[in-house]
C-alpha positions in Angstrom: -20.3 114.1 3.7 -23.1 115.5 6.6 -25.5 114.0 9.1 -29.2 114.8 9.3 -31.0 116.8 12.0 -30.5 113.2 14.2 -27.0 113.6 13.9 -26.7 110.3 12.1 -24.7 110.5 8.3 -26.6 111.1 5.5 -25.0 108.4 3.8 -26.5 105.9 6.5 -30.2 107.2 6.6 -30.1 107.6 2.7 -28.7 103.6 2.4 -31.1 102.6 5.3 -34.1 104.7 3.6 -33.2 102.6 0.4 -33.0 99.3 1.9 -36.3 99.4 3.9 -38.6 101.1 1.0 -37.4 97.5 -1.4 -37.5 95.8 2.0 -33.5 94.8 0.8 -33.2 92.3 3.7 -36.3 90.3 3.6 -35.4 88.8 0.3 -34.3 85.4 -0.3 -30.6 84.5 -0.7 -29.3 83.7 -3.7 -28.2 80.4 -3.8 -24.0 79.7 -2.5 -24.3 83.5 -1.1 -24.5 84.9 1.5 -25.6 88.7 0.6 -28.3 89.8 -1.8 -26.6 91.3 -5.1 -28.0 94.9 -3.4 -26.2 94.6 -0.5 -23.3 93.3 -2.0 -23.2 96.0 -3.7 -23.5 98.4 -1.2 -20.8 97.1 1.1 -18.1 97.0 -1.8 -19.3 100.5 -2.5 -18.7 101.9 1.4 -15.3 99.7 1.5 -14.0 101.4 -1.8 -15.1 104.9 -0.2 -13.7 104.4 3.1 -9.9 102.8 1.1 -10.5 106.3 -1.0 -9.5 108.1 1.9 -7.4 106.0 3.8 -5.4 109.0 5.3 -7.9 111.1 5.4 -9.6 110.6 9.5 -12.5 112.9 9.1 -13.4 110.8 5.7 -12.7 107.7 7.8 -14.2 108.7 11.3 -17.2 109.7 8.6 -17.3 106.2 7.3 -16.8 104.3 10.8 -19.9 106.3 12.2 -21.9 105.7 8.8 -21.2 101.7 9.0 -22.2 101.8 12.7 -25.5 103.7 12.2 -26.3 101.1 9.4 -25.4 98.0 11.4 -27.2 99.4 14.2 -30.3 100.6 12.2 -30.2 96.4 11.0 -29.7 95.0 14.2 -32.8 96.9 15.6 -34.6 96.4 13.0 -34.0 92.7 12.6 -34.3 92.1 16.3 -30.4 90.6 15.9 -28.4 90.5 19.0 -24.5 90.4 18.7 -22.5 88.3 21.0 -20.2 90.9 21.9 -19.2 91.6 25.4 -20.8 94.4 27.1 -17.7 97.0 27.6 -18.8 99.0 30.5 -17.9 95.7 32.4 -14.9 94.1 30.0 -13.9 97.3 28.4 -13.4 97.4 24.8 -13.5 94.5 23.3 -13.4 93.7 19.5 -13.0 90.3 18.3 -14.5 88.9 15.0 -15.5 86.1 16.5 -18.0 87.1 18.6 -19.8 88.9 15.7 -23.1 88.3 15.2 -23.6 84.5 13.7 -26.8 82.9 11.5 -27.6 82.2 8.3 -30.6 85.0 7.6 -29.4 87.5 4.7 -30.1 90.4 7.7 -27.0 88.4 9.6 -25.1 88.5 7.1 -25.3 91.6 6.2 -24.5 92.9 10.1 -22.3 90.6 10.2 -20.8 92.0 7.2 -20.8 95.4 8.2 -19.1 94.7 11.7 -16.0 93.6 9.3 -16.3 96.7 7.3 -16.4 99.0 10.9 -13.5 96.9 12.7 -11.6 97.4 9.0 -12.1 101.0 9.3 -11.3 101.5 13.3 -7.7 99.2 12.7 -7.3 102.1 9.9 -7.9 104.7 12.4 -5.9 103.6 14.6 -2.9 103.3 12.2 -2.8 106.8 11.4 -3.0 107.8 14.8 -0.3 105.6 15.6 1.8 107.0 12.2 1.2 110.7 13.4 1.8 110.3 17.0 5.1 108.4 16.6 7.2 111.0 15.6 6.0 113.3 18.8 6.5 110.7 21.2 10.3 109.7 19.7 11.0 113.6 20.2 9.7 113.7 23.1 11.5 111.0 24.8 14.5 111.7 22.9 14.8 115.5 23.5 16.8 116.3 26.8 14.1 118.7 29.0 16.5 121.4 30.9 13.2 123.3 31.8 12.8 121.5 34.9 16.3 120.7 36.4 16.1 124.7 35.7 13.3 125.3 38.0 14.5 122.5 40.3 17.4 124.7 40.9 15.7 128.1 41.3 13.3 126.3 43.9 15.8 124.8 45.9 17.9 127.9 46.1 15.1 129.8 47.2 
């Protein structure tokens, strides 16, 4: 696990370096599929790596940014646009829906890998939620005498 001297995960520009130099997504679709046996491959491969370390954030933020540079190295270089609301004006907005759409293997495969980065955000997010629980229950539970204790210094003062 590293990034390059761009900052972007190796695992990215290695899997983007492989699929331009065999030109991965300018080949014909198999027929009844909608991803090359390649990038089939690939995806199952990043989605059994990212489940390996399903508690593990830096393996999953790792992961997330890896899918994104990938989906974003496609989508530039495939001229796709994506649907998706811009967030500076409607905040954060994820929903599969508006996901890029089309029938070209290059869609798919974006499309594909915007499943596999919302999969590992929602995981993310879980353990967040699973490590923070616990501090926010004490936290609202515990009975805080520091500050009726400086309330009454102050107002004897």
């Amino acid at each position: 696990i590293g990034f390059n001297s761009s900052d972007v995960p190796m695992s990215a520009a290695a899997i983007w370096q492989l699929l331009s130099s065999c030109q991965a997504l300018e080949h014909p679709l198999p027929e009844n599929s909608l991803l090359t046996p390649l990038t089939f491959k690939l995806i199952v491969a990043m989605d059994k790596s990212y489940r390996r370390a399903i508690r593990d954030d830096k393996s999953l933020a790792y992961w997330l940014s890896s899918v994104c540079s990938l989906l974003h190295f496609t989508q530039e270089e495939c001229q796709i646009i994506s649907n998706i609301a811009d967030p500076n004006v409607s905040g954060v907005q994820v929903d599969k829906y508006n996901f890029v759409q089309g029938n070209s293997h290059a869609e798919n495969f974006a499309k594909t890998l915007q499943e596999l980065a919302l999969n590992i955000y929602a995981q993310l997010v879980e353990n967040v939620q699973v490590q923070l629980m616990p501090l926010l229950v004490n936290a609202i539970l515990r009975e805080d005498h520091s500050d009726t204790h400086t309330l009454s210094h102050s107002a004897g003062s």
